[in-house]
C-alpha positions as CSV (number, residue, x, y, z in Angstrom):
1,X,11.9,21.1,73.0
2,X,14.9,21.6,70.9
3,X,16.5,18.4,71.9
4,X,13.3,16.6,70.9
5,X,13.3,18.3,67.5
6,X,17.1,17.4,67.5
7,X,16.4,13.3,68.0
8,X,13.6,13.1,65.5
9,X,16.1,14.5,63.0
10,X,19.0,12.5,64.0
11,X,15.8,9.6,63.3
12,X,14.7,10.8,60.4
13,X,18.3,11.2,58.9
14,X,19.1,7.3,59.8
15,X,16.1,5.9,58.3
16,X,16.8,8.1,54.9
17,X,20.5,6.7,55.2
18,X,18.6,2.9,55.9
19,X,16.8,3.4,52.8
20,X,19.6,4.2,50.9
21,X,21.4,1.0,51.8
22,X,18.4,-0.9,51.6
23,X,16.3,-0.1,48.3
24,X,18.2,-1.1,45.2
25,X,19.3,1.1,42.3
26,X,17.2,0.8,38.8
27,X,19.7,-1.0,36.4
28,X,19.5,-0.7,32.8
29,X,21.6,-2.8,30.6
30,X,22.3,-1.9,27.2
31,X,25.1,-3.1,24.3
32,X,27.3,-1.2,21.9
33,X,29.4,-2.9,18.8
34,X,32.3,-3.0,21.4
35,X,31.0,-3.1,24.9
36,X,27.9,-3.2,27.5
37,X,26.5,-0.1,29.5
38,X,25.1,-0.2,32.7
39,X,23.4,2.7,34.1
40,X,22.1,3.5,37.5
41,X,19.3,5.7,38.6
42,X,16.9,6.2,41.5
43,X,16.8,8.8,44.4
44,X,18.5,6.6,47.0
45,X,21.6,7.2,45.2
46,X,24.0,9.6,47.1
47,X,27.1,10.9,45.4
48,X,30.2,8.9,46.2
49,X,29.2,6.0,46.6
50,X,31.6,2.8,45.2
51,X,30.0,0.8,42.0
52,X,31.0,-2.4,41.0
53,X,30.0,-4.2,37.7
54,X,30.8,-7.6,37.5
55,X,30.1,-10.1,34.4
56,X,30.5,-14.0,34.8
57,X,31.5,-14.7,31.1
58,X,32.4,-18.1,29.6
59,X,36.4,-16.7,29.8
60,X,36.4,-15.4,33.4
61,X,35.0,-12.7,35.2
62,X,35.1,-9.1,33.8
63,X,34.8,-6.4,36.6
64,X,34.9,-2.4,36.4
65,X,34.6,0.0,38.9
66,X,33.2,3.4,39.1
67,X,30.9,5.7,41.8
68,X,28.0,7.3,41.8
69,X,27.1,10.8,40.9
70,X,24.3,13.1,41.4
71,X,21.5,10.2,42.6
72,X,23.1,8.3,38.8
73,X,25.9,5.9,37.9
74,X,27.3,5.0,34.7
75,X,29.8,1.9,34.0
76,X,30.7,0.6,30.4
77,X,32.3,-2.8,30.5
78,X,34.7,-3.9,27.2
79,X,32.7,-7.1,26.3
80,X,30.8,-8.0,23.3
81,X,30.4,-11.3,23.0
82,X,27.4,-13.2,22.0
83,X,25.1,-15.1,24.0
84,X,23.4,-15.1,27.7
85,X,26.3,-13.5,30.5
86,X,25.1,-13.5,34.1
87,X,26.2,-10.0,36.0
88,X,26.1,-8.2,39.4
89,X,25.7,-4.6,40.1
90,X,26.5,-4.1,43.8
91,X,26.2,-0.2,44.8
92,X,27.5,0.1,48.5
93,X,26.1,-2.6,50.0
94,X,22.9,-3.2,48.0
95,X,23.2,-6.0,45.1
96,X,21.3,-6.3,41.9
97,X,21.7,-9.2,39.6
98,X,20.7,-10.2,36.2
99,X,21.4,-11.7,32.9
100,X,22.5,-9.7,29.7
101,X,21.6,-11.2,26.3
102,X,23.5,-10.3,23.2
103,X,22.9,-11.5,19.8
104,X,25.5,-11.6,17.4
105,X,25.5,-8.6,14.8
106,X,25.5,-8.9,10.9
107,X,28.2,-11.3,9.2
108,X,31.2,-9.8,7.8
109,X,33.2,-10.6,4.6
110,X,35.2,-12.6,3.6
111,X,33.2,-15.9,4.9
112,X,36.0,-18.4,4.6
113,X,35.4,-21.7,4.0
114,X,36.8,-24.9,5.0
115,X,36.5,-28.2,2.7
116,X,37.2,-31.5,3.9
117,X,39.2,-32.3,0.7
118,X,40.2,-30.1,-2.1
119,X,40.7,-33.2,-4.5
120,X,37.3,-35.3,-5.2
121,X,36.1,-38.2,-7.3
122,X,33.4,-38.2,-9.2
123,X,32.5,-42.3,-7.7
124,X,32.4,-40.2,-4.1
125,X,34.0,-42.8,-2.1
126,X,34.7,-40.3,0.6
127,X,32.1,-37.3,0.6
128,X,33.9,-34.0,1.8
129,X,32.3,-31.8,3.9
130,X,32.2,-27.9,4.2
131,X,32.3,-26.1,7.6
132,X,31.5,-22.6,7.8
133,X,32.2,-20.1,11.0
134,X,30.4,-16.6,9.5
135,X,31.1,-14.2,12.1
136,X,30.4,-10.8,13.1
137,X,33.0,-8.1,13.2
138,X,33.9,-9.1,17.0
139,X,34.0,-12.2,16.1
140,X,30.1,-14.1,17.6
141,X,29.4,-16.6,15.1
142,X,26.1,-15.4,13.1
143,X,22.6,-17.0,13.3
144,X,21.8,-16.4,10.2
145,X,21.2,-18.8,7.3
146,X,23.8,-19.7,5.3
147,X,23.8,-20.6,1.4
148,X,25.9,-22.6,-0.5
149,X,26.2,-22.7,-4.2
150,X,28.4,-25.1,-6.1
151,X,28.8,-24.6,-9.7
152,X,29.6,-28.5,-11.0
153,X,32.1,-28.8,-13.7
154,X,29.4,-29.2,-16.3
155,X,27.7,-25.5,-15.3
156,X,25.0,-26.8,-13.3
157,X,24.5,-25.2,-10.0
158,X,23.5,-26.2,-6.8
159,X,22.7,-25.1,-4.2
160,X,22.1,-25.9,-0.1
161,X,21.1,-23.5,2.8
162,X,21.7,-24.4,6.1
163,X,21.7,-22.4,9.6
164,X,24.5,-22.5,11.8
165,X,24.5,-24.6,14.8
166,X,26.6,-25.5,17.5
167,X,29.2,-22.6,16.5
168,X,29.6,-23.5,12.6
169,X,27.3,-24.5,9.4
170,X,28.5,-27.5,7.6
171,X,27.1,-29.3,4.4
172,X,28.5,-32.2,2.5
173,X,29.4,-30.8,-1.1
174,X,27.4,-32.4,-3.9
175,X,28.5,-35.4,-6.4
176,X,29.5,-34.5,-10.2
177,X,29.4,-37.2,-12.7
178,X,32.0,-35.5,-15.1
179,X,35.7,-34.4,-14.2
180,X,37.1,-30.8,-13.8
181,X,36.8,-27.7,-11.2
182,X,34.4,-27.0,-9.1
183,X,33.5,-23.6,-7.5
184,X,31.7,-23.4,-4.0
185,X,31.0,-20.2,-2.6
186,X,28.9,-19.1,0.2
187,X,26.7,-16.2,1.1
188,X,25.0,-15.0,4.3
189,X,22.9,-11.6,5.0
190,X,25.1,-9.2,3.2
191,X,28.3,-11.3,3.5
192,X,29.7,-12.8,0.6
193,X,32.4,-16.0,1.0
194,X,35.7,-16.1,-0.8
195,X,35.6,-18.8,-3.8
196,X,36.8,-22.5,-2.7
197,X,38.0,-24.5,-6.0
198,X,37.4,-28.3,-5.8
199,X,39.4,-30.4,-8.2
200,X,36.6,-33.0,-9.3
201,X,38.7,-36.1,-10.9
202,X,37.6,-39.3,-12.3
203,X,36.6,-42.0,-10.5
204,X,39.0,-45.3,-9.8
205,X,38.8,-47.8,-13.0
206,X,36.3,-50.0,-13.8
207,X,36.3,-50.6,-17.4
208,X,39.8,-51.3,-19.2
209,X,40.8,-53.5,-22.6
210,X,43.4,-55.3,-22.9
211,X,44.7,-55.1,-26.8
212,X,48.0,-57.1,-26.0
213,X,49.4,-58.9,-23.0
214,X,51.6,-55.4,-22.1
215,X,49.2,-53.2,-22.9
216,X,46.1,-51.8,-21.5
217,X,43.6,-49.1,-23.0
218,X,40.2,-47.5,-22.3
219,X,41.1,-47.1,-19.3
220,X,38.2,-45.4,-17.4
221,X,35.8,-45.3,-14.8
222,X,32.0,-46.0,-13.9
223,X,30.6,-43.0,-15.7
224,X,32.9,-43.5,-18.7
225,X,35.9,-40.6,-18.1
226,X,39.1,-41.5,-18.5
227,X,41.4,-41.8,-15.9
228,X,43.7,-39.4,-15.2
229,X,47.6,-39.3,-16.4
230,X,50.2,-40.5,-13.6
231,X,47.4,-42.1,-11.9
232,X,49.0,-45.0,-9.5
233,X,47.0,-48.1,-10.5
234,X,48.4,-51.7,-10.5
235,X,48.2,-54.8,-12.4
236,X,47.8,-58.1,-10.6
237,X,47.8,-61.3,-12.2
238,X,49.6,-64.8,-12.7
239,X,52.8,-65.5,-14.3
240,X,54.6,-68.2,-14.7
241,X,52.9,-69.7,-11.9
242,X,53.6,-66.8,-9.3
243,X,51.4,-64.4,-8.3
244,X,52.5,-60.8,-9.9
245,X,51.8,-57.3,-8.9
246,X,52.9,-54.7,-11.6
247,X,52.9,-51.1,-12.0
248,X,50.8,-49.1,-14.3
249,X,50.6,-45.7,-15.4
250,X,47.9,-44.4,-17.7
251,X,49.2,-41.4,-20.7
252,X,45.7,-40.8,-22.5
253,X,43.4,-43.7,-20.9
254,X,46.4,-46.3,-22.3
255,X,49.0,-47.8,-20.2
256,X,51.9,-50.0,-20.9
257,X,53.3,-53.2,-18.5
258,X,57.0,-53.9,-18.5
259,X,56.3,-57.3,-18.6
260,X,54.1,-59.6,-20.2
261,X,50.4,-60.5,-17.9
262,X,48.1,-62.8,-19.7
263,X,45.7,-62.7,-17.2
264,X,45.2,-59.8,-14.7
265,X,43.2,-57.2,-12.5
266,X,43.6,-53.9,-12.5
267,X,43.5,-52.2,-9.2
268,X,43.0,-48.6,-7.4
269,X,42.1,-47.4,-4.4
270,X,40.3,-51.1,-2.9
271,X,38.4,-51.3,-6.9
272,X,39.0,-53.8,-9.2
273,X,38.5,-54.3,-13.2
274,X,39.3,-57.7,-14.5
275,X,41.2,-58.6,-17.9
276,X,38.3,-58.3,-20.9
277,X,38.9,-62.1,-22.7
């Protein structure tokens, strides 16, 4: 009789220790600002027994160890990064998989921005373009909108909102039909962006007057603003039966050949204004 009681123990004792190796652990993820917790529970958890966490992240594979304790488990892994990381929780020789999704927390200051060109003209021939990573403080780039406002050089304001995509926000700045600074700054949930300073400058010439053979004045462009002093302009033109191409440099709109061009164009940047008769 006693060895009989003896086997069905011995029986009942492997099919607890079967169960053990064969139900899985409950796993519950959860995130901190700085890492990810997994805890383990359920009753087929003895003491002792080895843990491994394991997250497949865009950089490589992150891994901690640990064991059970008292029928529980408790592993915190150092990663914070946005997005959807697969992971494996293997407990002795029972595996649990699953994906962990983290979003990316609130924006931090300063939001810094990146323009295309600090130096603009008002004719836009080349449009520059703002990009924008706002991140949070370990570094995810945010989903949240994103607000741009340009102050033009005449005090109006305008203003864009776009959401970040890809990684970054991006928008082209807008036009300004009169010369001077303009200030672009940006804003997101509580984040505020550090100021970027555009110089806005007059557009390439396309009105000038010729008062004298050697001299040019009103210089200026589409919109009527004179072009700015030093500005690297040329004269080309006929003399004496050979084609010329001079140097010009506007002081005040006016400008000066050092040599005599009855007939000419003056030139900038691919535009062209012709000799007024």
């Amino acid at each position: 009789m006693r060895v009989v009681l003896l086997v069905l123990l011995l029986l009942l004792a492997a099919c607890a220790h079967k169960d053990a190796d064969t139900l899985p652990p409950q796993v519950d993820v959860s995130t901190t600002a700085t890492s990810t917790a997994f805890l383990l529970t359920g009753p087929q958890l003895p003491g002792g027994r080895p843990v491994t966490v394991t997250l497949f992240t865009p950089a490589g594979t992150v891994r901690v160890h640990g064991r059970t304790e008292r029928g529980r488990a408790e592993l915190s892994v150092p990663y914070a990064r946005a997005g959807l990381t697969p992971y494996r929780v293997q407990v002795g020789r029972q595996v649990v998989t699953g994906e962990l999704r983290r979003d990316p927390g609130p924006p931090v200051t300063p939001l810094q921005l990146k323009i295309g060109a600090r130096a603009i003209r008002v004719t836009w021939i080349r449009p520059p373009a703002l990009v924008l990573h706002p991140v949070d403080a370990q570094g995810n780039v945010s989903a949240l909108p994103v607000t741009v406002r340009s102050t033009r050089p005449d005090g109006t304001v305008v203003t864009a909102t776009m959401t970040p995509q890809h990684l970054y926000a991006w928008t082209w700045l807008p036009t300004s039909r009169v010369p001077g600074v303009m200030h672009v700054v940006a804003t997101t949930g509580q984040a505020a962006g550090e100021v970027g300073d555009v110089d806005v400058l007059p557009g390439p010439p396309a009105r000038a007057r010729w008062t004298a053979p050697q001299r040019v004045d009103a210089l200026a462009d589409t919109h009527g603003n004179a072009l700015e002093d030093g500005e690297t302009l040329t004269v080309e033109g006929t003399r004496s039966g050979w084609n010329t191409v001079l140097p010009l440099t506007p002081v005040n709109a006016r400008a000066a050949l050092p040599q005599a061009m009855p007939g000419g164009v003056v030139t900038a940047e691919g535009w062209a204004v012709s000799r007024t008769p």
